[in-house]
MARPA-419627 format. One record per residue (C-alpha): residue in three letters; x, y, z. Coordinates in nm, 2 decimals. Example, Ala and Ser with C-alpha at 12.3 -4.5 7.8 and 13.67 -1.06 7.14 Angstrom:
! MARPA-419627
SITE residuo      u      v      w
SITE     Ala   1.23  -0.45   0.78
SITE     Ser   1.37  -0.11   0.71
***
This chain:
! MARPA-419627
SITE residuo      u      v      w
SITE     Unk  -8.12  -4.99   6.73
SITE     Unk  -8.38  -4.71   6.76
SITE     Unk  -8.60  -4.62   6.45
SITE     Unk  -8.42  -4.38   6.39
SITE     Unk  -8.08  -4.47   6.38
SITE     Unk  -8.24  -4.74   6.16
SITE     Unk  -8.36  -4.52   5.88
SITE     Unk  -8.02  -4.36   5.90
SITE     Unk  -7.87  -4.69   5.80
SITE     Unk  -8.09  -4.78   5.57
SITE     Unk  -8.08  -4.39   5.39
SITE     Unk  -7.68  -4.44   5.40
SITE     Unk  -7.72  -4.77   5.21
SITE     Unk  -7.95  -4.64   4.96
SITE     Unk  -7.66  -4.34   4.87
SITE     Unk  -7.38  -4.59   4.92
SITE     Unk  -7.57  -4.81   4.64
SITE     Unk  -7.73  -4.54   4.40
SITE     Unk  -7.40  -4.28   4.41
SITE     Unk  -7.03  -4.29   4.32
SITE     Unk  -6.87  -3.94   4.42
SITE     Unk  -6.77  -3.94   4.79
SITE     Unk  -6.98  -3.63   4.87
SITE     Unk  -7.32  -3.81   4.77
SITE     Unk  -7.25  -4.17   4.95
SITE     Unk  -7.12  -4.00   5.27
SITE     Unk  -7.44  -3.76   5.23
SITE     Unk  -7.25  -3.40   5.23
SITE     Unk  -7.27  -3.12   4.97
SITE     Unk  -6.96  -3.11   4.75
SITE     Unk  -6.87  -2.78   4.90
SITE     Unk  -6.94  -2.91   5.26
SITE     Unk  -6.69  -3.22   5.21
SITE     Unk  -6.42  -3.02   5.03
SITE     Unk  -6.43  -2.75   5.39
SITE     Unk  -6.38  -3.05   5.57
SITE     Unk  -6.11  -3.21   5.34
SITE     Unk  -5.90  -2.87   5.38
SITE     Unk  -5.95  -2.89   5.74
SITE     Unk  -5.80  -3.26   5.77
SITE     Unk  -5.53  -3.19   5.57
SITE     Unk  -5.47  -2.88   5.80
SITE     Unk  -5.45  -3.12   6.11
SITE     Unk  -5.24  -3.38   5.96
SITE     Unk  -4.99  -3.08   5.84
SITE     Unk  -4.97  -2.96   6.19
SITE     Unk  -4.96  -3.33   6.31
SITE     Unk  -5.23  -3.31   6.53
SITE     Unk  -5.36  -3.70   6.53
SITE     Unk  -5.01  -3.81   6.63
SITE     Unk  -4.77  -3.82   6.38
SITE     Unk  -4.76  -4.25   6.40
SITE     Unk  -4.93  -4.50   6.49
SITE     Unk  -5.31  -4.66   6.37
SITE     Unk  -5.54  -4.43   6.27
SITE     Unk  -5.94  -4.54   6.30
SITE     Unk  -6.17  -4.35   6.11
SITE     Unk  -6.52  -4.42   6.26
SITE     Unk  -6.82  -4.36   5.99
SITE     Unk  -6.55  -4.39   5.72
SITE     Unk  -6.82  -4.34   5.47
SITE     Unk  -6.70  -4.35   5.12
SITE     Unk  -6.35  -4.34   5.28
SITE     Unk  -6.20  -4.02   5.21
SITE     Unk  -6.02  -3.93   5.51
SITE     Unk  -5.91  -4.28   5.54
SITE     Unk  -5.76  -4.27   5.17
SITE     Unk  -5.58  -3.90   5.26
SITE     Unk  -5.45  -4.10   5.60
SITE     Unk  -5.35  -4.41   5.38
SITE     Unk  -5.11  -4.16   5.14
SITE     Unk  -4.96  -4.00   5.41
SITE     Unk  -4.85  -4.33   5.53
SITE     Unk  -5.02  -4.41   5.80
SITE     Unk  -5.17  -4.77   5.87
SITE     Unk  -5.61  -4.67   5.89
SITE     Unk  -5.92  -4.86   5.94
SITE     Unk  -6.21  -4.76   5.78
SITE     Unk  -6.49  -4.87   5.98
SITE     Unk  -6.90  -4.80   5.88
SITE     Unk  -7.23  -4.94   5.94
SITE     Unk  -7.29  -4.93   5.60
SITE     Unk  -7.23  -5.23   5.42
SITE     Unk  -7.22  -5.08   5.00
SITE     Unk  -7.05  -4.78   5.20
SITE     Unk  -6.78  -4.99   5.24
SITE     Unk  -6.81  -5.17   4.90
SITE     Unk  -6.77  -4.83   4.74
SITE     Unk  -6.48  -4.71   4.98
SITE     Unk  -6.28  -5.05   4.85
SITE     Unk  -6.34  -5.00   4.53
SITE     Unk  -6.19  -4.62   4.52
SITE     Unk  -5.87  -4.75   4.72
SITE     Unk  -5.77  -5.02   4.47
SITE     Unk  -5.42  -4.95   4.64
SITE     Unk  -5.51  -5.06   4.93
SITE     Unk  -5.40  -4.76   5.13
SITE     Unk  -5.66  -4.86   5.42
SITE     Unk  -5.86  -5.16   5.58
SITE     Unk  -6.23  -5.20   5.59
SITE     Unk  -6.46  -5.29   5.91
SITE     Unk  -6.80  -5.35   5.90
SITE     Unk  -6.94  -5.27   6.28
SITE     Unk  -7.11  -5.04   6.52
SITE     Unk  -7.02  -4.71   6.69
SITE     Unk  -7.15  -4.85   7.00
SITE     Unk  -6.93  -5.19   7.00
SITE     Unk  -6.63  -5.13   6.84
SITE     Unk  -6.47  -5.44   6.74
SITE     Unk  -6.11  -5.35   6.83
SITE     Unk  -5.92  -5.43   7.18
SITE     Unk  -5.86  -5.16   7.42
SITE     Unk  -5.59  -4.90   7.36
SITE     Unk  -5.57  -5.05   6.96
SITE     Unk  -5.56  -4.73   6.82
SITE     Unk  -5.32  -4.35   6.82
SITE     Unk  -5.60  -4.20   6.71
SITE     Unk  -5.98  -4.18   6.64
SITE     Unk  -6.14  -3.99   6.36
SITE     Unk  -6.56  -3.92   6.40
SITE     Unk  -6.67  -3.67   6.12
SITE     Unk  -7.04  -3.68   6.05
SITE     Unk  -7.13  -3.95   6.27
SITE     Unk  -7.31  -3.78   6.63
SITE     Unk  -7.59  -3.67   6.41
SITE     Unk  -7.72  -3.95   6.32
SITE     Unk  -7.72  -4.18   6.70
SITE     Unk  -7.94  -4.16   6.97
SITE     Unk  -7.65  -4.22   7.23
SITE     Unk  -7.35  -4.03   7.13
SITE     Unk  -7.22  -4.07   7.48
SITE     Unk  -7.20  -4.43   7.45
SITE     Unk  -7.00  -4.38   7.06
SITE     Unk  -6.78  -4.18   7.27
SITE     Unk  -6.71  -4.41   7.52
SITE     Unk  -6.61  -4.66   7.28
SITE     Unk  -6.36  -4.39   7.06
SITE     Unk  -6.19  -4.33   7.41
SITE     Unk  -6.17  -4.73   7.51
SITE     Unk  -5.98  -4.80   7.22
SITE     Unk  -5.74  -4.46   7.21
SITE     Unk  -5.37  -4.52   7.35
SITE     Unk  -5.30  -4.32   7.61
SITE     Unk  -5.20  -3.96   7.45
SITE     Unk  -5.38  -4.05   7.18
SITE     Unk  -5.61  -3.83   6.97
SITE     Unk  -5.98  -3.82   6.93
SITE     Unk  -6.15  -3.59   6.68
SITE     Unk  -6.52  -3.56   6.72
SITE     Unk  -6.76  -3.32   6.47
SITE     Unk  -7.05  -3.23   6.60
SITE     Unk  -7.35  -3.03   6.43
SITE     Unk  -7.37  -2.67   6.57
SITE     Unk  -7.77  -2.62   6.72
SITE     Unk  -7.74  -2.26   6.73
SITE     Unk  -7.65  -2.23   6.34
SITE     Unk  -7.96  -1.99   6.25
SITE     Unk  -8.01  -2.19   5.90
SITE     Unk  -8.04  -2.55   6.16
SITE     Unk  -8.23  -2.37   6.42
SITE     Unk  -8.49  -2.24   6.15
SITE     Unk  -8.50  -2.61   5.99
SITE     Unk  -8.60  -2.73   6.41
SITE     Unk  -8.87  -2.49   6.41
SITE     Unk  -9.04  -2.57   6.08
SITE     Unk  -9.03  -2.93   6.17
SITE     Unk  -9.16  -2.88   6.54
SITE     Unk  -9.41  -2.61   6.44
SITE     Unk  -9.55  -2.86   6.19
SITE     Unk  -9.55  -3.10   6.44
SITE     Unk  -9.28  -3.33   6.23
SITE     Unk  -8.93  -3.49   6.36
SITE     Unk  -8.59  -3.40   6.28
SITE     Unk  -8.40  -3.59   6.05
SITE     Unk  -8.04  -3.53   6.26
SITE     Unk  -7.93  -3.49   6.60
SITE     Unk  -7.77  -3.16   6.75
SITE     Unk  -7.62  -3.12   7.07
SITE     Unk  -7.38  -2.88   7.15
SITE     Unk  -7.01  -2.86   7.17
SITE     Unk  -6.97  -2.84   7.51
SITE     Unk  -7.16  -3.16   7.52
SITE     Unk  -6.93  -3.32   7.33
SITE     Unk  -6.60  -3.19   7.54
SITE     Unk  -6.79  -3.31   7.88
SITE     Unk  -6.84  -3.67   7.73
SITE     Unk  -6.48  -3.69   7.62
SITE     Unk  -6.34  -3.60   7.98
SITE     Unk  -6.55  -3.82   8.11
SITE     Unk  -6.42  -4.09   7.98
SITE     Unk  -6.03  -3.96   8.01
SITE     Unk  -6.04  -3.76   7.66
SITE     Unk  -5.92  -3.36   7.77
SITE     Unk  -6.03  -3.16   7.51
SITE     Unk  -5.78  -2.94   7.34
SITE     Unk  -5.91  -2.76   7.05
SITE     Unk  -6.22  -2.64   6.86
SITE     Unk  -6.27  -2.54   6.51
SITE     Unk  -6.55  -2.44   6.35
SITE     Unk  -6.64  -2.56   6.00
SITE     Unk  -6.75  -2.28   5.80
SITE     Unk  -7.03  -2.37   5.50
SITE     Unk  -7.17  -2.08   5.21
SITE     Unk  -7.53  -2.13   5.13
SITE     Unk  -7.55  -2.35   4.84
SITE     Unk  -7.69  -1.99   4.60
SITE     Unk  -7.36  -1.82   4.70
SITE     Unk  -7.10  -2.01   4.50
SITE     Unk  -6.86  -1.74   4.49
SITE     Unk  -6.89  -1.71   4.88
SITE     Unk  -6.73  -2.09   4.85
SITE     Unk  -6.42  -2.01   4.67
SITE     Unk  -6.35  -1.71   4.92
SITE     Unk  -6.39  -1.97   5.25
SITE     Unk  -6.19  -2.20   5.06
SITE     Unk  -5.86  -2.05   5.19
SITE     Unk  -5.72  -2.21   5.40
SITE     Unk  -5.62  -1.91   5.58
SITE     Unk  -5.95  -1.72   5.61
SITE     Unk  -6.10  -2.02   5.76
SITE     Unk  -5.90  -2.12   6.05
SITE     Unk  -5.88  -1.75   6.14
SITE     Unk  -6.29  -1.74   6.14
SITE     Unk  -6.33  -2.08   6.31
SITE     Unk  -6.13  -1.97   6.54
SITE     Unk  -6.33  -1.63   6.60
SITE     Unk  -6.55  -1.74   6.88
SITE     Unk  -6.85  -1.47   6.76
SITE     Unk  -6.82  -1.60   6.44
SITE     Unk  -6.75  -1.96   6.51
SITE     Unk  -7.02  -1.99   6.81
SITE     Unk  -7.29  -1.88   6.52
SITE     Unk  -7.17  -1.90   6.17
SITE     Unk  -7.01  -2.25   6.23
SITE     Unk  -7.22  -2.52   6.05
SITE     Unk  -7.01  -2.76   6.30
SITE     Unk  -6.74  -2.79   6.54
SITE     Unk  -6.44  -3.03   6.51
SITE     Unk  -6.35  -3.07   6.86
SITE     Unk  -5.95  -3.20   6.92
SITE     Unk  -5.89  -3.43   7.23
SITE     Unk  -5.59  -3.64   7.40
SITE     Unk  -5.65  -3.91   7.61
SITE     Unk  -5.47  -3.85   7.96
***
């Protein structure tokens, strides 16, 4: 494991010990996990991720999307690097709605073909070889199965400013950004055809009222879907695949 990828781990440790709310040990804004909660549930209305079959969510975090999976019926493994993470994802599912895995995006510990569909949300930013994660989400799809991959946007103008502060003061970048097209050319290489791309659509945090409004559920598929608007204004992409 690269440096790093090992601060990451260790920063995702230190929120998944000192925090309780899912937004602070998964490391998002509120309003940045509630856009992507909305987004979810959008995809699992429109049964996007397969409407059976096991469901892993890779980077599970404080296990959100695996508890939303988990009442929707579906059978989910939550799988993170992060050991209190996962302590604090079993402790909000005292249900049981979901499983939890300890292990690496770049080993999965699963057989081939284990799995309908792969959830990634939050995870590319944060690894040196996101080709070699996504290898491993398509080895264990079923064929037809779905893959959903976020990736941070590089052309965002509030990222791209953070990149030039950092190199202009000669200092590194705390996340990784690729591109989306990046991301769809890794997934058909390893049998994954992209099918869809949202973008996910953030306020600054000073305009709270500019939340509310891109909280419809409406308003933002039709802007991430706007490729002007999505290709700039997009924080991320989701990008949808099936396995051929």
């Amino acid at each position: 494991m690269s440096e790093f990828e090992e601060e990451w781990q260790r920063r995702f440790e230190r929120f998944g010990t000192r925090h309780q709310s899912d937004h602070r040990v998964s490391g998002w804004s509120l309003a940045g996990l509630r856009q992507r909660m909305m987004l979810f549930e959008g995809l699992l209305d429109r049964g996007v991720l397969a409407e059976s079959g096991p469901v892993l969510e890779l980077g599970c975090g404080a296990g959100t999307y695996v508890r939303m999976l988990g009442k929707r019926g579906r059978a989910v493994i939550g799988l993170d690097y992060s050991l209190p993470s996962l302590f604090r994802a079993a402790s909000a599912d005292p249900g049981r709605l979901g499983r939890y895995v300890a292990g690496s995006s770049y080993a999965l510990p699963f057989p081939s073909g284990s799995f309908t569909a792969v959830t990634c949300v939050g995870v590319l930013q944060v690894l040196e070889k996101p080709e070699a994660a996504i290898a491993e989400m398509a080895r264990v799809l079923t064929s037809r199965g779905t893959l959903l991959i976020e990736t941070l946007n590089a052309w965002n103008p509030v990222a791209a400013m953070r990149r030039l502060v950092a190199f202009t003061q000669g200092q590194p970048t705390r996340l990784r950004y690729g591109t989306a097209g990046a991301v769809e050319r890794a997934m058909a290489a390893y049998g994954v055809r992209p099918v869809e791309q949202i973008g996910v659509l953030l306020p600054p945090r000073s305009m709270p009222g500019l939340a509310e409004l891109l909280g419809r559920p409406g308003l933002q598929r039709m802007l991430g879907r706007t490729p002007g608007v999505r290709a700039v204004g997009a924080h991320a992409f989701w990008i949808v695949g099936t396995k051929t």
